[in-house]
Backbone bond lengths (Angstrom), bond angles and torsions (degrees), N, CA, C in turn:
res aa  C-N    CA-C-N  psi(-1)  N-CA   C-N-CA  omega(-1)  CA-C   N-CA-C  phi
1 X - - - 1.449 - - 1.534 112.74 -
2 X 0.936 148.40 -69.61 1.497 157.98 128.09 1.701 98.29 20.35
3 X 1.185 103.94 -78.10 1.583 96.76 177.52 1.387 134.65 -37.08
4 X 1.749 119.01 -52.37 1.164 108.58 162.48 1.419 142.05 -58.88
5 X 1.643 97.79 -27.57 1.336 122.02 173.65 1.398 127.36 -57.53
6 X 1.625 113.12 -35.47 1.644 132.21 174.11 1.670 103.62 -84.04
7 X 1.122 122.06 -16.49 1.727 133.67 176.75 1.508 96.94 -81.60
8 X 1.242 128.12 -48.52 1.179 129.16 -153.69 1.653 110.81 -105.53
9 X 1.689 117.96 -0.35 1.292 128.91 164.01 0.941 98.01 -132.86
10 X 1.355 136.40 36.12 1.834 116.33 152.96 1.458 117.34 -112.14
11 X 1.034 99.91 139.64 1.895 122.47 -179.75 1.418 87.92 -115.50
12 X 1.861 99.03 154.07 1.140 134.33 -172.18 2.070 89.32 -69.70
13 X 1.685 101.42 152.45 1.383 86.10 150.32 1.786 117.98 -83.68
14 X 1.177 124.27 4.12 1.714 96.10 176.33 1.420 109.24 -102.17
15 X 1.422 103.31 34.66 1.990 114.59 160.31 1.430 96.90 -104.22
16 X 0.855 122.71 -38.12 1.543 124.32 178.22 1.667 108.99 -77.06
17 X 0.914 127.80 -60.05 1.346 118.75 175.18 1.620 104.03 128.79
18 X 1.066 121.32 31.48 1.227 122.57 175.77 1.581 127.27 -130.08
19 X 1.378 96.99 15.71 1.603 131.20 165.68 1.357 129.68 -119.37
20 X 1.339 155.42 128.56 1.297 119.73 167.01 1.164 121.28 -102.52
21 X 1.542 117.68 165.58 2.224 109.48 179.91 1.017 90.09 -80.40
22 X 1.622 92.99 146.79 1.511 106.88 162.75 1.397 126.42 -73.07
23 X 1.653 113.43 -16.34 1.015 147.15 -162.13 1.515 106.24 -74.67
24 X 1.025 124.54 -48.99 1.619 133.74 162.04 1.849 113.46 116.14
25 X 0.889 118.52 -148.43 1.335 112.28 178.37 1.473 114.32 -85.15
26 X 1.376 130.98 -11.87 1.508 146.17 -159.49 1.280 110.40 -128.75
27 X 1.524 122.79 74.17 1.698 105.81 -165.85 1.091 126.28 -70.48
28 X 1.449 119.51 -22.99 1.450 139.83 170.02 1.594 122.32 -86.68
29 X 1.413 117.92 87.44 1.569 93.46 -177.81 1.617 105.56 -85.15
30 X 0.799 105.87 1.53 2.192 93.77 156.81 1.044 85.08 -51.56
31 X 1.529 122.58 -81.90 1.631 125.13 -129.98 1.604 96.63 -62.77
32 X 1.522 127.01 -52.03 1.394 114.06 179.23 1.763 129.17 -46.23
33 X 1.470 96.91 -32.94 1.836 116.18 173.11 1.679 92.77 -52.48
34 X 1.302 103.91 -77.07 1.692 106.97 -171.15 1.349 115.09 -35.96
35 X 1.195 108.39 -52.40 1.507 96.05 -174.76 1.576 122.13 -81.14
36 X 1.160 113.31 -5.99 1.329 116.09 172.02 1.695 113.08 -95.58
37 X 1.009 119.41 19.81 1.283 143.39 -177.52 1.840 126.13 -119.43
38 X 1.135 79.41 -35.51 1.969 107.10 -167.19 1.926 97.27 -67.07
39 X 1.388 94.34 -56.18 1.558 109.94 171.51 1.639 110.68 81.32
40 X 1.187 137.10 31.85 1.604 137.85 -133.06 1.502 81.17 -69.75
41 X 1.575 104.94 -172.75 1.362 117.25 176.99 1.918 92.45 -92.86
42 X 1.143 105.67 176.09 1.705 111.70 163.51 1.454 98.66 -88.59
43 X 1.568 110.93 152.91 0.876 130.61 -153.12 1.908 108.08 -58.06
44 X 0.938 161.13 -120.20 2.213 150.33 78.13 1.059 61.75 -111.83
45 X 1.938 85.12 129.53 1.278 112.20 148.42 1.961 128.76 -103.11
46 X 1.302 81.59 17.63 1.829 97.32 -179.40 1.557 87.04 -86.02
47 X 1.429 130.76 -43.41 1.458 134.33 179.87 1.594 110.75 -39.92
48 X 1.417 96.18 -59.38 1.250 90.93 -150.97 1.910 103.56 -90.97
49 X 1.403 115.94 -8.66 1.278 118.44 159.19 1.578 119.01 -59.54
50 X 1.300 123.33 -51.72 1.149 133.75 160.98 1.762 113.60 -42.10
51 X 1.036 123.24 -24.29 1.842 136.49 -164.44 1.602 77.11 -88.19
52 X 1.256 120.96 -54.44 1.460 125.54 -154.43 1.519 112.70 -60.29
53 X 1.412 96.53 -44.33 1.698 108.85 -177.75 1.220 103.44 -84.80
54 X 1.304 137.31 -50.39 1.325 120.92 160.00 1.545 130.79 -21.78
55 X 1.391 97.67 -48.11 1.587 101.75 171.96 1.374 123.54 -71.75
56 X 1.144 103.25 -24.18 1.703 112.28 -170.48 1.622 99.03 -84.90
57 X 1.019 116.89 -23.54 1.348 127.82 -176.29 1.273 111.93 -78.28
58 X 1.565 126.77 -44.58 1.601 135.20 151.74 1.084 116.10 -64.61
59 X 1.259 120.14 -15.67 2.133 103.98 177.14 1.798 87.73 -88.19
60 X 0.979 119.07 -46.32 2.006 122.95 177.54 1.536 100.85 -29.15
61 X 1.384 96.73 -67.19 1.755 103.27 -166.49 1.500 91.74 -75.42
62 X 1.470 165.09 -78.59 1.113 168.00 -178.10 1.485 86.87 -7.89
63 X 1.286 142.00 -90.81 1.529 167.88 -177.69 1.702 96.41 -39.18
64 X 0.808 141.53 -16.84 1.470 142.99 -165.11 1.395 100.08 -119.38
65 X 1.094 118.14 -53.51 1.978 112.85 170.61 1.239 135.71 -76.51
66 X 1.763 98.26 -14.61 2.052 112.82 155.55 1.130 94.71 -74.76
67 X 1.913 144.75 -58.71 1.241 118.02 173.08 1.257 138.76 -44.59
68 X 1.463 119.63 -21.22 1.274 102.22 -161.47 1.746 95.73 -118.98
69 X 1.627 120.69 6.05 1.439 125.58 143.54 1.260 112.32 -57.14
70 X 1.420 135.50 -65.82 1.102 148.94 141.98 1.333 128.82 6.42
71 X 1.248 127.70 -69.50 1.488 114.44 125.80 1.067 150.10 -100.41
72 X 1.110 126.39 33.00 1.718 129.81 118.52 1.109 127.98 -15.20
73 X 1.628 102.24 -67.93 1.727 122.72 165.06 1.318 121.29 -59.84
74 X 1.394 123.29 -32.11 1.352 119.35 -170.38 1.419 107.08 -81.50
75 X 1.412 101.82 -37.46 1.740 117.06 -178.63 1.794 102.47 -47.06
76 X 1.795 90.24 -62.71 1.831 101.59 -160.44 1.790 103.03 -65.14
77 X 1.338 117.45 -27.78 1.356 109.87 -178.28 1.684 109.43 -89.43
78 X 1.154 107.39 -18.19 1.881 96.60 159.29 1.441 108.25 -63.45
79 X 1.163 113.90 -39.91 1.531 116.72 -157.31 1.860 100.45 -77.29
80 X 1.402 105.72 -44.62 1.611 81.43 171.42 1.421 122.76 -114.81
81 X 1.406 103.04 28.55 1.701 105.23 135.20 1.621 131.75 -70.58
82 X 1.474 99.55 -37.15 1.629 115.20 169.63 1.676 114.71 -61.04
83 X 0.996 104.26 -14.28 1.524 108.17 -179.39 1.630 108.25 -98.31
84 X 1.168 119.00 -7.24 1.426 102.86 148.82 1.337 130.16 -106.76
């Protein structure tokens, strides 16, 4: 019993940190080739700040038109509660 148990909870030590890879920081040099190849643009980050406020700007209004559904209902159901 023990045996499967040490199979089935053991990690390497270089998950723990008390080994190092030999492998280095890049385990794949395909994957490093590709990307040094690919050449992307850098990111604009004025783009994607703008994406940000945009959103924040739709959860604002999102949050402002459940409030004011909100009482809509409270308004219209006072009103025809008062009617009886």
């Amino acid at each position: 019993m023990p045996t499967p148990l040490s199979r089935l909870f053991h990690r390497p030590a270089i998950r723990f940190g008390l080994a190092t890879d030999p492998r280095g920081k890049f385990r794949d040099p395909r994957f490093v080739s590709f990307i040094a190849e690919s050449n992307r643009k850098t990111l604009n980050t004025d783009f994607q700040d703008a994406v940000l406020r945009g959103r924040k700007l739709l959860r604002y209004a999102l949050v402002a038109a459940l409030a004011c559904a909100g009482a809509w209902v409270v308004l219209e159901s006072a009103h025809a509660l008062s009617m009886f």
